[in-house]
N, CA, C and O atoms as a GROMACS GRO file, in nm:
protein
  332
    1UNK      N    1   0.420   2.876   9.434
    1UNK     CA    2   0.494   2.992   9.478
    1UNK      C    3   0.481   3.003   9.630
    1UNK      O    4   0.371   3.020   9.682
    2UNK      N    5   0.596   2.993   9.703
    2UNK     CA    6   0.571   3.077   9.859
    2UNK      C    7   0.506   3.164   9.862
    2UNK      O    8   0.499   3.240   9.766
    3UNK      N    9   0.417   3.186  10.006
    3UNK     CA   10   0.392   3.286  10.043
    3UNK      C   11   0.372   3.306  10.191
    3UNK      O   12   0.318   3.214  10.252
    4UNK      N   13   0.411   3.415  10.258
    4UNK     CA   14   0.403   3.427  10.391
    4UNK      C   15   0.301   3.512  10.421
    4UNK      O   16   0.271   3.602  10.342
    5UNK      N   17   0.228   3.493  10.550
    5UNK     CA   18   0.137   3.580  10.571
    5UNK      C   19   0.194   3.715  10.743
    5UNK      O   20   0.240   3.707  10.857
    6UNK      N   21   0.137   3.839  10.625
    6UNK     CA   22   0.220   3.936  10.747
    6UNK      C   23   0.017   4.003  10.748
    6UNK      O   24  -0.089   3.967  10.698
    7UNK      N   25   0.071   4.126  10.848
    7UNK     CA   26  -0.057   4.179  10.887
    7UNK      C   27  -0.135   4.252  10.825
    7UNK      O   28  -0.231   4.311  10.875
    8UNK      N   29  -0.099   4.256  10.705
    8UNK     CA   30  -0.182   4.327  10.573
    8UNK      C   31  -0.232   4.220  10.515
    8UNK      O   32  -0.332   4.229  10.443
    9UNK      N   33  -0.157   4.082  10.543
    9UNK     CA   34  -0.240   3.987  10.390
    9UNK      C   35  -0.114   3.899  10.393
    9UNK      O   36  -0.008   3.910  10.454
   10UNK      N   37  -0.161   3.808  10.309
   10UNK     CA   38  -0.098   3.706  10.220
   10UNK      C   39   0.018   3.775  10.111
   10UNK      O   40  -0.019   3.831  10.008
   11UNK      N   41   0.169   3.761  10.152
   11UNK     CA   42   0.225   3.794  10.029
   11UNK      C   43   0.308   3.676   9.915
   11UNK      O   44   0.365   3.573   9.953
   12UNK      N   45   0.298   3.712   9.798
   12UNK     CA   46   0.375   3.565   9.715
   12UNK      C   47   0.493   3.640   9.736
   12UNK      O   48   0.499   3.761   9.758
   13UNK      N   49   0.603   3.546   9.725
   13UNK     CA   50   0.720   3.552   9.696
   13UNK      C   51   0.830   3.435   9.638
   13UNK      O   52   0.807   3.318   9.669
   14UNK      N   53   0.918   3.460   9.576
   14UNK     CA   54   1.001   3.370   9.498
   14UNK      C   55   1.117   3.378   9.584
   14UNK      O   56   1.150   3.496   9.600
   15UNK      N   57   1.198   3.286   9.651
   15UNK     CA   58   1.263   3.270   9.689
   15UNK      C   59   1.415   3.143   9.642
   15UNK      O   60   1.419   3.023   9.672
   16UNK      N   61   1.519   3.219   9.567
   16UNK     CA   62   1.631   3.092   9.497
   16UNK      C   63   1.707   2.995   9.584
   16UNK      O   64   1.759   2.890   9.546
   17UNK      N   65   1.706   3.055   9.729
   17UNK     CA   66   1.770   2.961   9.789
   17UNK      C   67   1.935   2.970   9.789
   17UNK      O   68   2.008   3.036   9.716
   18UNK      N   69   1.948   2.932   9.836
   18UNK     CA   70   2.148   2.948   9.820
   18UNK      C   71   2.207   3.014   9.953
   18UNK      O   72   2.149   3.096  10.025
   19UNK      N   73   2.328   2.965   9.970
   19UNK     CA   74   2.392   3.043  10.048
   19UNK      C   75   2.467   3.141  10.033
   19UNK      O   76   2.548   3.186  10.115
   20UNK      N   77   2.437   3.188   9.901
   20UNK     CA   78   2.549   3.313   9.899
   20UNK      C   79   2.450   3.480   9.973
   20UNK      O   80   2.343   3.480  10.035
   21UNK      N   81   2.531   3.592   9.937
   21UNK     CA   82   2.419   3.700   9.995
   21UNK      C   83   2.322   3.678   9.926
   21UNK      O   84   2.294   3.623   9.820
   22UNK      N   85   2.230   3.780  10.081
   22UNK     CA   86   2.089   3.781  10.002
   22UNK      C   87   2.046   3.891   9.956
   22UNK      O   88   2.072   3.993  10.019
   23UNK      N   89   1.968   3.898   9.832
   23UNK     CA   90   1.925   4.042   9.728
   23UNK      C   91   1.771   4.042   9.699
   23UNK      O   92   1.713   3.966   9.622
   24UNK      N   93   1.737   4.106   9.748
   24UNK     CA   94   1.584   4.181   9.818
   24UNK      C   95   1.517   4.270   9.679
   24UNK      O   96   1.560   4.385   9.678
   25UNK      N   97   1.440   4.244   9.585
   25UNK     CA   98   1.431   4.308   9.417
   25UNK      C   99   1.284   4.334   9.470
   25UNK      O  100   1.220   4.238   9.512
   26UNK      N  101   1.221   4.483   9.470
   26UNK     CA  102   1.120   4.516   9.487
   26UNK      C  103   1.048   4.578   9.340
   26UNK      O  104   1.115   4.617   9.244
   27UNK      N  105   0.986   4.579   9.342
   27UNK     CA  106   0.876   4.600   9.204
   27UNK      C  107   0.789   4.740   9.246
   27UNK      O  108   0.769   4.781   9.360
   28UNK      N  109   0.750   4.791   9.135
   28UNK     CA  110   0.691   4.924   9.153
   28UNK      C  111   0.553   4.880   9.112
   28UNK      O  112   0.527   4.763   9.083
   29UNK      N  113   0.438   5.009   9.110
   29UNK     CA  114   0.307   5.004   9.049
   29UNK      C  115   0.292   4.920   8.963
   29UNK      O  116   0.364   4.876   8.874
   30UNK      N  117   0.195   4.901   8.997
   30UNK     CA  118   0.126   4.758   8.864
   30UNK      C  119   0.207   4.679   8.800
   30UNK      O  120   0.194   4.655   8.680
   31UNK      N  121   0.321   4.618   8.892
   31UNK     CA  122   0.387   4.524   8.846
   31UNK      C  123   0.389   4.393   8.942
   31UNK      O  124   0.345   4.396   9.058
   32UNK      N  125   0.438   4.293   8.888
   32UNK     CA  126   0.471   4.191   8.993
   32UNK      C  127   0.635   4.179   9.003
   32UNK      O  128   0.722   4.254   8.958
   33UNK      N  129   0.645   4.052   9.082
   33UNK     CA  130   0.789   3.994   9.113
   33UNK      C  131   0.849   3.977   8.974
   33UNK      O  132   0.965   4.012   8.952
   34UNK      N  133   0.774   3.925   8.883
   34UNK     CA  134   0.865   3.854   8.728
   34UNK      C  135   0.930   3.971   8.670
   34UNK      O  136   1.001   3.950   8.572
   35UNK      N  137   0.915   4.121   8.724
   35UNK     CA  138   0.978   4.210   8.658
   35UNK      C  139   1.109   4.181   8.667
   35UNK      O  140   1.172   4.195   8.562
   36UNK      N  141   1.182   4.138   8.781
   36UNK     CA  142   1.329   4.089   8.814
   36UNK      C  143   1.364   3.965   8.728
   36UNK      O  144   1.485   3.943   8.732
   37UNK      N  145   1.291   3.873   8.649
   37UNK     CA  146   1.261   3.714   8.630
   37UNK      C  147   1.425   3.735   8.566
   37UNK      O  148   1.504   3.701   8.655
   38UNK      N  149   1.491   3.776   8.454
   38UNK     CA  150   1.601   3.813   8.411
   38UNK      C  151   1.752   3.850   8.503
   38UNK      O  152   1.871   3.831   8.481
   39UNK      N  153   1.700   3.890   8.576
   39UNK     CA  154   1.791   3.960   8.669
   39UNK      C  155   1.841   3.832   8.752
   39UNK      O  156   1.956   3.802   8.785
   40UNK      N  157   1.720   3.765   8.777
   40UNK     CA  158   1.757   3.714   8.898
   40UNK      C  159   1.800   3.609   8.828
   40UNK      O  160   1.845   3.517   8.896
   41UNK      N  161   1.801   3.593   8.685
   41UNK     CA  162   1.820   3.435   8.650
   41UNK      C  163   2.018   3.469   8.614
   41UNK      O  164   2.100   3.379   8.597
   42UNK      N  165   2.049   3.626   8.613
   42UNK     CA  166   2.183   3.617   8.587
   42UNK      C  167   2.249   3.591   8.739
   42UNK      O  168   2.360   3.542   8.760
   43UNK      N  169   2.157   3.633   8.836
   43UNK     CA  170   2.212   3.679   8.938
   43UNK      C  171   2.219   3.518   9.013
   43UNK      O  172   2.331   3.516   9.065
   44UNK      N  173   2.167   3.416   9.035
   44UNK     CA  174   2.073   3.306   9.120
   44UNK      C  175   2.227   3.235   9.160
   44UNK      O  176   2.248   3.198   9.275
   45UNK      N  177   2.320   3.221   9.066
   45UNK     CA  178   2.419   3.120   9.120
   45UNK      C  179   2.512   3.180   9.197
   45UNK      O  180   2.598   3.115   9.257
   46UNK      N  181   2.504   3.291   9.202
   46UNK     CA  182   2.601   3.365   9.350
   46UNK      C  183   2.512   3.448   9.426
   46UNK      O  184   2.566   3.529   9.502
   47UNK      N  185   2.396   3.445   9.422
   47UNK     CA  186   2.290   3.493   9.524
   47UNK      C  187   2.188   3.421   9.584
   47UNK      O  188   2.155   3.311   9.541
   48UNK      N  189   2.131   3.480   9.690
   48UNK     CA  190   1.987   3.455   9.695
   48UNK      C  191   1.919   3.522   9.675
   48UNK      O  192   1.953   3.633   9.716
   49UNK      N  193   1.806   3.520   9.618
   49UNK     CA  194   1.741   3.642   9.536
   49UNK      C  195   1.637   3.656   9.589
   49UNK      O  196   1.579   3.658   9.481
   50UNK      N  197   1.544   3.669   9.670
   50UNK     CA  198   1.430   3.655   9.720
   50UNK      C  199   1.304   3.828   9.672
   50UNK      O  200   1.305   3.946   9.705
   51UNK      N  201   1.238   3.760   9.604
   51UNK     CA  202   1.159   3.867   9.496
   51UNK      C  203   0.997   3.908   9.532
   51UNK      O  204   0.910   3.899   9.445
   52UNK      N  205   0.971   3.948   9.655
   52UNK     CA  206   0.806   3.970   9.710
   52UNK      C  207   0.750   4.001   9.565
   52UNK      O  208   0.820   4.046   9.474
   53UNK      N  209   0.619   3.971   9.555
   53UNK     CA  210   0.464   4.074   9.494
   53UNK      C  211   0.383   4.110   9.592
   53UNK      O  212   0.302   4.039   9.652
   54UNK      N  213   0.414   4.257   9.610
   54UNK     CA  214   0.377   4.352   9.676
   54UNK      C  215   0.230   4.436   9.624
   54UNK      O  216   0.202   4.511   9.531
   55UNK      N  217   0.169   4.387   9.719
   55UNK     CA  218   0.031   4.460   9.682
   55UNK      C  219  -0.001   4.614   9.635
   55UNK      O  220  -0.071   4.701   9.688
   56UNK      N  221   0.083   4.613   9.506
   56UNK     CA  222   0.070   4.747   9.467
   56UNK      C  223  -0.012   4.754   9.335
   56UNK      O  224   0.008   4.848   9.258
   57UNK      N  225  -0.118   4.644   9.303
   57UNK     CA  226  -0.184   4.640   9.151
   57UNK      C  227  -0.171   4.538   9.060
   57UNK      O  228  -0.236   4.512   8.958
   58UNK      N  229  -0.090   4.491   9.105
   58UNK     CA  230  -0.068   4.345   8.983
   58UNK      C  231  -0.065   4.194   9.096
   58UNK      O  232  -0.046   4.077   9.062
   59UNK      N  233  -0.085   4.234   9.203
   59UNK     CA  234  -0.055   4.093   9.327
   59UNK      C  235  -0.186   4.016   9.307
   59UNK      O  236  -0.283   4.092   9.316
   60UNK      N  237  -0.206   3.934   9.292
   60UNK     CA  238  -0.326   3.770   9.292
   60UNK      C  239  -0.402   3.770   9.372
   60UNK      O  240  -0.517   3.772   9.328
   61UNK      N  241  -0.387   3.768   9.558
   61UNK     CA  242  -0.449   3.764   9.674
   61UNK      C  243  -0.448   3.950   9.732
   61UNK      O  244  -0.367   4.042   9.745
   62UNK      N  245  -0.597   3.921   9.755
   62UNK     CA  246  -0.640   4.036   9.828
   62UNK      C  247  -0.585   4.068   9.955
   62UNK      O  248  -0.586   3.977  10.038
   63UNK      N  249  -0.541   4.169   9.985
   63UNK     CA  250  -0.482   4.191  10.148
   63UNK      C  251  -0.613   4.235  10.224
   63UNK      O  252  -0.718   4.254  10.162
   64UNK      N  253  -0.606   4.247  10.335
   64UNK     CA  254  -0.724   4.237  10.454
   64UNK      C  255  -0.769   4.366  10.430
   64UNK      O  256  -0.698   4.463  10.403
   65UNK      N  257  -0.947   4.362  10.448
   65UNK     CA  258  -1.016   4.506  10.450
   65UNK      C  259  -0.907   4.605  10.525
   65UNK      O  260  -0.852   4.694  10.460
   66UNK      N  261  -0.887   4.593  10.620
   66UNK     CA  262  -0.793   4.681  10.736
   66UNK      C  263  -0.728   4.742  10.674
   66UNK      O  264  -0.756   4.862  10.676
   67UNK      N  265  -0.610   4.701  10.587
   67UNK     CA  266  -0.466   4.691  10.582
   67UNK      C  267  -0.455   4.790  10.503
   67UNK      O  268  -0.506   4.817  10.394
   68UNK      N  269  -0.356   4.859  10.593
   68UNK     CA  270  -0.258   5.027  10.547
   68UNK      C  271  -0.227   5.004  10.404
   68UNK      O  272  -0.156   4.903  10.395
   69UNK      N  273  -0.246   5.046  10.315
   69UNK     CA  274  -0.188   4.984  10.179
   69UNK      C  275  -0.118   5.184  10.087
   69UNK      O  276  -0.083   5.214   9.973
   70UNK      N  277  -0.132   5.268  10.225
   70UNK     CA  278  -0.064   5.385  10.176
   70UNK      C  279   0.150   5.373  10.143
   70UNK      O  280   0.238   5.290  10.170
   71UNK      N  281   0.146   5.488  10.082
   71UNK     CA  282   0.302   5.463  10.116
   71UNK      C  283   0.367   5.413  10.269
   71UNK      O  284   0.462   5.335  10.277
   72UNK      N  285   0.302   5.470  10.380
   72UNK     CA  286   0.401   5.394  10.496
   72UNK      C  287   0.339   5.269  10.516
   72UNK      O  288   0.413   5.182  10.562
   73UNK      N  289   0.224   5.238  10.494
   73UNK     CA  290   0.195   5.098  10.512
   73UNK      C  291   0.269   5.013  10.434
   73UNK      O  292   0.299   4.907  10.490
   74UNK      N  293   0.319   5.033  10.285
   74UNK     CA  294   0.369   4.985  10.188
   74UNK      C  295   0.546   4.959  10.281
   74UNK      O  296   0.618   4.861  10.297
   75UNK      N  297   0.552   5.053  10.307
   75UNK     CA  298   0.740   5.063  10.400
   75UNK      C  299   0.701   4.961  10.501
   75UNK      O  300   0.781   4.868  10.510
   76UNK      N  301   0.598   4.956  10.581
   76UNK     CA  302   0.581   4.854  10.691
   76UNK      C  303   0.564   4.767  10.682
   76UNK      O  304   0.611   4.703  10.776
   77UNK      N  305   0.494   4.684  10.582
   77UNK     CA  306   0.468   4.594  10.481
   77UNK      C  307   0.612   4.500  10.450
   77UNK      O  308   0.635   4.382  10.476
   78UNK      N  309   0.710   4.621  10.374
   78UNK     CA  310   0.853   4.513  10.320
   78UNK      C  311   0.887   4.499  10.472
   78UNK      O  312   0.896   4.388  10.524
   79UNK      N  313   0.904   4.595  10.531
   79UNK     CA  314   0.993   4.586  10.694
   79UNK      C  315   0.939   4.448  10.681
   79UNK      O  316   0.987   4.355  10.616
   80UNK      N  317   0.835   4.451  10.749
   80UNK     CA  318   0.790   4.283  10.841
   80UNK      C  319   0.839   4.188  10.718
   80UNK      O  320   0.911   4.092  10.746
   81UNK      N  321   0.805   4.210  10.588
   81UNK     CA  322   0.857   4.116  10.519
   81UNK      C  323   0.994   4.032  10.558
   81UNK      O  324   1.012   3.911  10.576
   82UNK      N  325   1.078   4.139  10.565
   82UNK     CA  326   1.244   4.110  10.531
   82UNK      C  327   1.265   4.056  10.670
   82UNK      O  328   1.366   3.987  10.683
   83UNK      N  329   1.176   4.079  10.796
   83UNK     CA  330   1.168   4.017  10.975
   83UNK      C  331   1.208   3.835  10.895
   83UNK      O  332   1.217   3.736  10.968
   0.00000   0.00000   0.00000
């Protein structure tokens, strides 16, 4: 699985690739990315689907002692993501 590193941590993400638009599927509490896994499998041949796990309870890698992990940290978090 990709993953990029922003200033909270390590995030995974699934990325389909393609040139069509791109569609940004965020996940709530204690979930991961596979909540979209359906969605994105109708969606993949006229999109790009790109699906973070967002450190909200269900993510694999620990984000940094530091890291804002409140609601605006969580908003600052996708921002830099989607940079």
């Amino acid at each position: 699985m990709p993953e990029v590193e922003l200033s909270a941590g390590t995030i995974e993400y699934e990325d389909t690739g393609g040139s069509g638009p791109v569609v940004v599927l965020l996940h709530g509490l204690l979930m991961d990315g596979s909540l979209w896994r359906h969605v994105v499998a109708d969606l993949r041949s006229d999109y790009r689907c790109v699906v973070p796990t967002l450190p909200l309870g269900a993510h694999r890698r620990p984000m940094r002692p530091e890291a804002d992990l409140s609601m605006r940290g969580q908003v600052r978090l996708v921002a830099e993501f989607l940079e």
